[in-house]
VMD Tcl script that draws the C-alpha trace (Angstrom):
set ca {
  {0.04 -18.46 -20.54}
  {1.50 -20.04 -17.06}
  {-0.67 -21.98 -15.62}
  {1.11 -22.07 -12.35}
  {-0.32 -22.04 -8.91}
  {-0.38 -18.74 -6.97}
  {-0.29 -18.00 -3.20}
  {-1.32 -14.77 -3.40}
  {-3.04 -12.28 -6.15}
  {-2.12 -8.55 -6.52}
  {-4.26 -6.84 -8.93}
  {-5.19 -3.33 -9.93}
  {-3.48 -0.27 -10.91}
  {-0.25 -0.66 -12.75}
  {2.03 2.25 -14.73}
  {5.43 3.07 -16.37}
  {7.92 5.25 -13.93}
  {9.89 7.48 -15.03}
  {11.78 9.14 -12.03}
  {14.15 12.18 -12.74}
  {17.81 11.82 -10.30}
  {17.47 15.49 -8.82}
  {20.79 15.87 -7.89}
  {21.09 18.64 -5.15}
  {18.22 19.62 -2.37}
  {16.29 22.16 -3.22}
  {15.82 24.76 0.10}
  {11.86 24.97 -1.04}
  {9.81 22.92 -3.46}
  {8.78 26.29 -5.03}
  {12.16 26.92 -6.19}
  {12.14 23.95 -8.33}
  {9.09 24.18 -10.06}
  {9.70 28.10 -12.30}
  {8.11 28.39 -15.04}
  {10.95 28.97 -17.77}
  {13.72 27.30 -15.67}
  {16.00 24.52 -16.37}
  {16.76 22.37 -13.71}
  {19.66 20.40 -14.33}
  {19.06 17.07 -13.67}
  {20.55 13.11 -14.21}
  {19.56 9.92 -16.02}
  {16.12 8.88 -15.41}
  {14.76 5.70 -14.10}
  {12.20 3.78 -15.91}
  {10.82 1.19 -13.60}
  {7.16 -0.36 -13.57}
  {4.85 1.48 -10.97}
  {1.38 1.25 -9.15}
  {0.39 -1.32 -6.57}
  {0.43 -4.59 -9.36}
  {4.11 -3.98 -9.90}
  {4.86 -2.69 -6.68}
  {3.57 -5.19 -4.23}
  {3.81 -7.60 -6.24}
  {7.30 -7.54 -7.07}
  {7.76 -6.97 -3.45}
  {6.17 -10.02 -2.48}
  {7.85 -12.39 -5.25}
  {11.15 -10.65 -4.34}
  {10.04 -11.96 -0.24}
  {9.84 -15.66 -1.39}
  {5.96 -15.88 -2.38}
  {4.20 -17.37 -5.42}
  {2.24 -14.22 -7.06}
  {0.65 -13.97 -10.07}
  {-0.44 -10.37 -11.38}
  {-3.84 -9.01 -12.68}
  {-3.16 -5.78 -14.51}
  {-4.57 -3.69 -18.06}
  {-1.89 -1.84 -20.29}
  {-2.11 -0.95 -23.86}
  {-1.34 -2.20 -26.76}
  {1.53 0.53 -26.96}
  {5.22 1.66 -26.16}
  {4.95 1.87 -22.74}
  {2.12 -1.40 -22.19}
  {5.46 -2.89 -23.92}
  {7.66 -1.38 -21.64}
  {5.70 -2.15 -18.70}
  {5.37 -6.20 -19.82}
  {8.87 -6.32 -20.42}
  {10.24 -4.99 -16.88}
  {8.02 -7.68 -15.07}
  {9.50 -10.49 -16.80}
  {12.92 -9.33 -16.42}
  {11.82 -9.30 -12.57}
  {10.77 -12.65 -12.21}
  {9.24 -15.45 -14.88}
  {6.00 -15.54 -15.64}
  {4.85 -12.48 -13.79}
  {3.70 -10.84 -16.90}
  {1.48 -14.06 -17.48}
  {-1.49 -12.63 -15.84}
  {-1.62 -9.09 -17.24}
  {-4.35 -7.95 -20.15}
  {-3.37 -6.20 -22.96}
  {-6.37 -4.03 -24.92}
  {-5.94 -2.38 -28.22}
  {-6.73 0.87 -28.50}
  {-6.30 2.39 -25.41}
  {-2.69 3.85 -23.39}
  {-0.49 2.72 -21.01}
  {-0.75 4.31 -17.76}
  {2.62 6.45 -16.83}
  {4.05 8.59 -13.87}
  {6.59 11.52 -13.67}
  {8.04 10.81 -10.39}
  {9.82 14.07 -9.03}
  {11.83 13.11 -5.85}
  {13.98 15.89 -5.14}
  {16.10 15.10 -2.00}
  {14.78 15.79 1.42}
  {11.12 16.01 0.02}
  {8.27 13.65 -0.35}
  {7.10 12.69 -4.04}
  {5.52 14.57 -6.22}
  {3.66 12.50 -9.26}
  {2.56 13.53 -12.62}
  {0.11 10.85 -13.35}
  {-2.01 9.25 -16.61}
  {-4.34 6.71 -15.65}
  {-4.57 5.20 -18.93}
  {-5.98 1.81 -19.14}
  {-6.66 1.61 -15.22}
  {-9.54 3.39 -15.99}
  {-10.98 0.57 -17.90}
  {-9.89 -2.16 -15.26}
  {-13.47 -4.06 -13.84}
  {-14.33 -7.17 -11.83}
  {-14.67 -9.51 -14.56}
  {-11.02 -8.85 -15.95}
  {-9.80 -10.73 -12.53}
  {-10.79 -14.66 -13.78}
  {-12.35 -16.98 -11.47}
  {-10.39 -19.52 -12.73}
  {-7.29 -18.02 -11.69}
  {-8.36 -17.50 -8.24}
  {-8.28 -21.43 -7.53}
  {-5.80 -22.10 -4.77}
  {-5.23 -18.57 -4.00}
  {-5.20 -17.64 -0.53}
  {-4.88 -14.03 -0.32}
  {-6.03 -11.41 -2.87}
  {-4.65 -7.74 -2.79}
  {-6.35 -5.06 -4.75}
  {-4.83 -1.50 -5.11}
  {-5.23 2.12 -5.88}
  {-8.95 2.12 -6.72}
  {-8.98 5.74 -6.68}
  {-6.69 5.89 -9.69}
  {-9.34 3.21 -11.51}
  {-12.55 4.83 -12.88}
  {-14.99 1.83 -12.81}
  {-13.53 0.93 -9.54}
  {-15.13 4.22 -7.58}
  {-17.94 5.36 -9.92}
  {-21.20 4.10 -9.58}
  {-20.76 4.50 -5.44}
  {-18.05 1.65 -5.66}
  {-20.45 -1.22 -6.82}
  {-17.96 -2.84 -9.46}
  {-15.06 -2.87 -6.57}
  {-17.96 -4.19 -4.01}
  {-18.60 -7.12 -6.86}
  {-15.06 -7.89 -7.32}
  {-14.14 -8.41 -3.38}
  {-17.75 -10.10 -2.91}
  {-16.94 -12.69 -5.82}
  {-13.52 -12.94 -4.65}
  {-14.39 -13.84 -0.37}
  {-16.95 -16.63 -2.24}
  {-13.95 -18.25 -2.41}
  {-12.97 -18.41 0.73}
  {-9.82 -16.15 -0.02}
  {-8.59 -13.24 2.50}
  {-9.05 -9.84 0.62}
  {-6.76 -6.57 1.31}
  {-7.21 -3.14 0.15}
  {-4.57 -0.19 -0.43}
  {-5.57 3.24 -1.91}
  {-4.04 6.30 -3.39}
  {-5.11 9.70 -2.35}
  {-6.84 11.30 -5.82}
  {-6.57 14.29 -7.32}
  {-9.08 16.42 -4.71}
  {-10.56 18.65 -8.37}
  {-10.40 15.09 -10.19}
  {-13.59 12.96 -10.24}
  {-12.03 10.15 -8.34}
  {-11.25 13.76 -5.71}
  {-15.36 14.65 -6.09}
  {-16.27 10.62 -5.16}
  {-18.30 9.81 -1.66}
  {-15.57 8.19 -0.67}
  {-17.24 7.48 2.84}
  {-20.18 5.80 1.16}
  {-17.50 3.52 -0.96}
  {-16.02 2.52 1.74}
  {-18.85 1.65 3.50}
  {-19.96 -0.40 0.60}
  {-16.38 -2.73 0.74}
  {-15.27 -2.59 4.13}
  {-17.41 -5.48 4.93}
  {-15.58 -7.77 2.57}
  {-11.97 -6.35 3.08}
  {-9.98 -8.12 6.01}
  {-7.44 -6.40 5.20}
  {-7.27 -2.62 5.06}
  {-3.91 -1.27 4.40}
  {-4.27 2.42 3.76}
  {-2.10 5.32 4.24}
  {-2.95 8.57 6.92}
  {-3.69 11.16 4.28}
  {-5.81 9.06 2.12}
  {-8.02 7.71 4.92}
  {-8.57 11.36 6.67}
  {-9.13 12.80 3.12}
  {-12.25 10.06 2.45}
  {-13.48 10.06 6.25}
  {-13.03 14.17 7.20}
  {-12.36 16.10 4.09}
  {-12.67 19.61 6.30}
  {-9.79 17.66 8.80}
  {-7.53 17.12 6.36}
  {-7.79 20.19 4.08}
  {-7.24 22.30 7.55}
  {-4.64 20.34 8.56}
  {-3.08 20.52 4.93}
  {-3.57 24.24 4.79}
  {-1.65 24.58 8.44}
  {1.29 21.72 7.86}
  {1.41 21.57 4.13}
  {3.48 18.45 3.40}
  {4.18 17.87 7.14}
  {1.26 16.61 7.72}
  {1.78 13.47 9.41}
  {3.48 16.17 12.26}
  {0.75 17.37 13.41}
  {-1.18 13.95 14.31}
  {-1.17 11.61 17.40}
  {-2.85 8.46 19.17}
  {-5.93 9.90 19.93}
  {-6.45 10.61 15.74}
  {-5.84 7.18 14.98}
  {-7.35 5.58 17.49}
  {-10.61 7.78 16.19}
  {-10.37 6.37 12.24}
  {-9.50 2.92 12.87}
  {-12.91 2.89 15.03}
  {-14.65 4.18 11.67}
  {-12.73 1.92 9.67}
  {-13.43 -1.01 11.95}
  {-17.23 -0.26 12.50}
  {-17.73 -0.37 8.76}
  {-15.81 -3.68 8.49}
  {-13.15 -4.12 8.67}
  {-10.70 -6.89 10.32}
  {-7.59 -5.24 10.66}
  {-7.16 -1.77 9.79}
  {-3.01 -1.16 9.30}
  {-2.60 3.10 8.46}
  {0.96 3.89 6.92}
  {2.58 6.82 9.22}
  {5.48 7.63 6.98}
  {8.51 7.83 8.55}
  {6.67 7.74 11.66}
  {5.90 3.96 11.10}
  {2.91 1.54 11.13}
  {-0.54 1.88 12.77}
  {-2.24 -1.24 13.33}
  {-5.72 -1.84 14.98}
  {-8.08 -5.31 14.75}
  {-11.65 -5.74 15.61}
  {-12.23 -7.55 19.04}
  {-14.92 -9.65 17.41}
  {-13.66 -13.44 16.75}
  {-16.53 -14.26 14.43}
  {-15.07 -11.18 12.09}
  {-11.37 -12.41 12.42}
  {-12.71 -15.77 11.47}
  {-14.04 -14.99 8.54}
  {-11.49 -13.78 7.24}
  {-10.89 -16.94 4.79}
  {-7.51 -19.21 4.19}
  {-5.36 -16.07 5.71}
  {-7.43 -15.60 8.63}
  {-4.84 -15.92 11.75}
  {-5.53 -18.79 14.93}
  {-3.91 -17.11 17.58}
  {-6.24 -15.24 19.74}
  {-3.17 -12.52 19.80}
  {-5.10 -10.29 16.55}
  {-7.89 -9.77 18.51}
  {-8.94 -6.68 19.53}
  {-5.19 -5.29 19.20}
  {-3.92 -0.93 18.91}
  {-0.29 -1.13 18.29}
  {2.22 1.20 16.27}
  {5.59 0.36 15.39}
  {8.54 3.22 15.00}
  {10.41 2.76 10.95}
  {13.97 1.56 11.44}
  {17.21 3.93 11.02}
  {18.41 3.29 7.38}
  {20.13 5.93 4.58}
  {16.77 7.00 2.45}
  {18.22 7.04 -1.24}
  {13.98 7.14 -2.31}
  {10.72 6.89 -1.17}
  {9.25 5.60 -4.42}
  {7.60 2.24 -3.50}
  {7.73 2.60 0.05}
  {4.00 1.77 1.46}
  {3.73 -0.94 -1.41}
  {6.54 -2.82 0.13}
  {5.53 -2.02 3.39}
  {2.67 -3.75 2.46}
  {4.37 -6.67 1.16}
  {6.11 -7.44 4.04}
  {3.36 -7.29 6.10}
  {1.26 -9.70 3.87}
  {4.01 -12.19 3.47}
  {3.36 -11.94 7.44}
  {0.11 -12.97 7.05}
  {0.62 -15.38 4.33}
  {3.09 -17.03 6.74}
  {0.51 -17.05 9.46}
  {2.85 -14.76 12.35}
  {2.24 -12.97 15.23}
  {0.46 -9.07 14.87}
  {4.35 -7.77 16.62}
  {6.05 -9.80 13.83}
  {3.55 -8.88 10.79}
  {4.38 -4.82 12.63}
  {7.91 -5.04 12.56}
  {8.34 -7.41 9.10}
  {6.42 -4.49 7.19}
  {8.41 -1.80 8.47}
  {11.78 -3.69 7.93}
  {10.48 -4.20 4.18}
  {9.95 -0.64 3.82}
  {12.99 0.48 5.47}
  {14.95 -1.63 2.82}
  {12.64 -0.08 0.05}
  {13.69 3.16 0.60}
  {17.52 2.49 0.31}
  {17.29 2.05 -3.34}
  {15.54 4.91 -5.33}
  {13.32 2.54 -7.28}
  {10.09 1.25 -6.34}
  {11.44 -2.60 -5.35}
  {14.81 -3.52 -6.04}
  {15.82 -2.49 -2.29}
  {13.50 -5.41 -1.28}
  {15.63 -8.35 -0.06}
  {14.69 -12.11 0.07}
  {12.60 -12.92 3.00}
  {15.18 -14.29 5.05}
  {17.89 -11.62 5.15}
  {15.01 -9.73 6.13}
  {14.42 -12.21 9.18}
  {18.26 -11.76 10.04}
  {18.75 -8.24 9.78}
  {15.83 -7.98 12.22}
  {17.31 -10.50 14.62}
  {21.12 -8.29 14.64}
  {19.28 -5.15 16.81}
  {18.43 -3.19 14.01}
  {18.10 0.46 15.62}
  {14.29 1.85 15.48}
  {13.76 5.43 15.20}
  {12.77 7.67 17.44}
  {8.98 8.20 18.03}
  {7.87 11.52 18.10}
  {4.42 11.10 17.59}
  {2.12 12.40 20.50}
  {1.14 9.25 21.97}
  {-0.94 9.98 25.66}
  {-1.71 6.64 27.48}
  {0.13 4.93 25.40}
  {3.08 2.67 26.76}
  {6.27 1.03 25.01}
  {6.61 -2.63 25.38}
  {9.83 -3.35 25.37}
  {9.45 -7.41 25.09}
  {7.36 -6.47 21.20}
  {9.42 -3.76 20.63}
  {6.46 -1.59 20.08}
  {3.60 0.90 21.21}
  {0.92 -0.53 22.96}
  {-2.24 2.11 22.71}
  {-4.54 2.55 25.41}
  {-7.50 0.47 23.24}
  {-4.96 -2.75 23.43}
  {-6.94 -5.23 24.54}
  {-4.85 -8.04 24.48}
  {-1.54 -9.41 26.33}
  {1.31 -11.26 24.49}
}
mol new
graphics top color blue
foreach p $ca { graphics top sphere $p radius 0.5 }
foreach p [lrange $ca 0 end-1] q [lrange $ca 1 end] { graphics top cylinder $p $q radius 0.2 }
display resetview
């Protein structure tokens, strides 16, 4: 096992992909899922999934040192899974556990063109994952710990969330900075039937960073919002919302917690809001950021113009750009536009990570003018600032 040093931890879920090339755009989602038809399809992808591989990958693939904390089985596609990450980078199957007995996690990724993802999902040995498989003695040195998809990880949201409470408790004794990603669960699943709102209040106290998408924060905080506004906008969701929405769940998510609070808008871009307390941003361990700038911040940044190939991966490597960010101590306009540039170069390839460049042609391509797109969010008292090259909301409490 490689004993190397490690910047930066990603554990938690981890699966096999297998994603179908749908060839031609369907007019309706319904007319691709018949019962009795064939659709005609190409050669599949198999590529490693889940927040482990994806953010992970994404963040070796940026220039830091990661190591991984994942479960697979003892099985075809544990092997599978182990022998992608290697071929990815060296060593970065050294942290993983493999457990007899029990299988692989997998996903059926349907990505039909012009559609957002639907997955087909086995949790497999996420299930099993709990606090003591992450090893205090690989968390010396370590300076930032991400943890993701607890939703899809039994242990990790039964019991009211205690077993993820222990992990990030354990893990901020260290003095590292924690960050947090979900998944939105099945809603007739267990993980679906979990007080999400009473989990969350449970860990947001030891997350600094919470990195969650629209959908799965409204689903935990306001079921009834977001099954009316599913029922009315279907897939479209992310449509119907504007500033005053967001501004009204980051203030949950910051009053239970909290230091920054980052929501993932799609192709409508990043979300980001930070507490205005400086004894919260200062506990926020080796990561935490000097510059009074994150304090007390509402900003949203548009996604750049790019040819979408796939969306697999997207808000994983949105993620990683934004932590490498953080990792690299910058500005809250640079963390902003660094996460949406990572995701923008995501979703040119149709796999979950291999669009992700090296840190620095990142860097570059932002510095050429790289177009944003167009925001058509409804955004009242909100104001562009042309000098960050991004919204300022009306809670903004801070200048440059």
């Amino acid at each position: 096992m490689s004993k190397q040093k490690a910047d930066v931890v990603v554990a938690g879920h981890i699966c096999l992909d297998i994603i179908p090339t749908i060839r031609h755009q369907p007019s309706d989602l319904n007319k691709l899922f018949v019962p009795g038809k064939l659709v005609d399809v190409g050669a599949a992808l198999t590529a490693t999934g889940g927040a482990v591989s994806n953010t992970g990958i994404a963040l070796h693939r940026l220039g830091a040192s990661v190591r991984l904390m994942g479960k697979v089985g003892k099985d075809q596609f544990g092997q599978a899974i182990l022998n992608l990450l290697q071929e990815s980078g060296f060593g970065l199957s050294d942290g993983m556990i493999v457990t007899e007995g029990e299988n692989s996690s997998y996903t059926v990724v349907i990505s039909p063109p012009g559609f957002d993802r639907v997955f087909l999902h086995h949790t497999g040995t996420n299930d099993t994952f709990e606090s003591k498989d992450v090893d205090s003695e690989k968390l010396e040195g370590v300076r930032l710990f991400h943890f993701g998809y607890p939703p899809l990880m039994r242990k990790m949201y039964t019991n009211d969330g205690t077993e993820l409470e222990a992990l990030l408790r354990r893990v901020k004794s260290f003095g590292i900075t924690t960050s947090l990603d979900l998944a939105k669960p099945d809603p007739d699943s267990d993980a679906g039937q979990a007080d999400w709102t009473g989990i969350l209040q449970r860990i947001l106290p030891h997350t600094d960073l919470f990195l969650p998408s629209f959908e799965e924060v409204l689903y935990m905080l306001d079921p009834a919002e977001f099954e009316k506004l599913e029922d009315q906008y279907g897939s479209r969701m992310l449509n119907a919302i504007d500033g005053a929405t967001l501004s009204s769940l980051a203030d949950r998510l910051i009053g239970l917690g909290a230091a920054v609070v980052a929501i993932k808008l799609g192709e409508h871009g990043l979300y980001m809001r930070t507490t205005a307390r400086q004894e919260r941003i200062q506990a926020m361990g080796a990561c935490a950021p000097s510059s009074s700038a994150w304090l007390g911040r509402e900003l949203l940044i548009p996604c750049y113009h790019v040819q979408v190939v796939g969306t697999t991966g997207a808000g994983d490597c949105t993620i990683a750009g934004f932590l490498t960010a953080i990792l690299k101590g910058l500005e809250p306009q640079q963390a902003l536009h660094s996460a949406v540039a990572v995701g923008a170069c995501n979703v040119e390839q149709a796999d979950a990570t291999s669009g992700v460049p090296k840190w620095e042609a990142v860097e570059k391509r932002l510095a050429q003018g790289w177009r944003q797109r167009e925001q058509l969010l409804e955004l009242t008292d909100w104001q562009y600032d042309d000098l960050l090259g991004l919204w300022r909301g009306p809670e903004d409490r801070n200048g440059l």
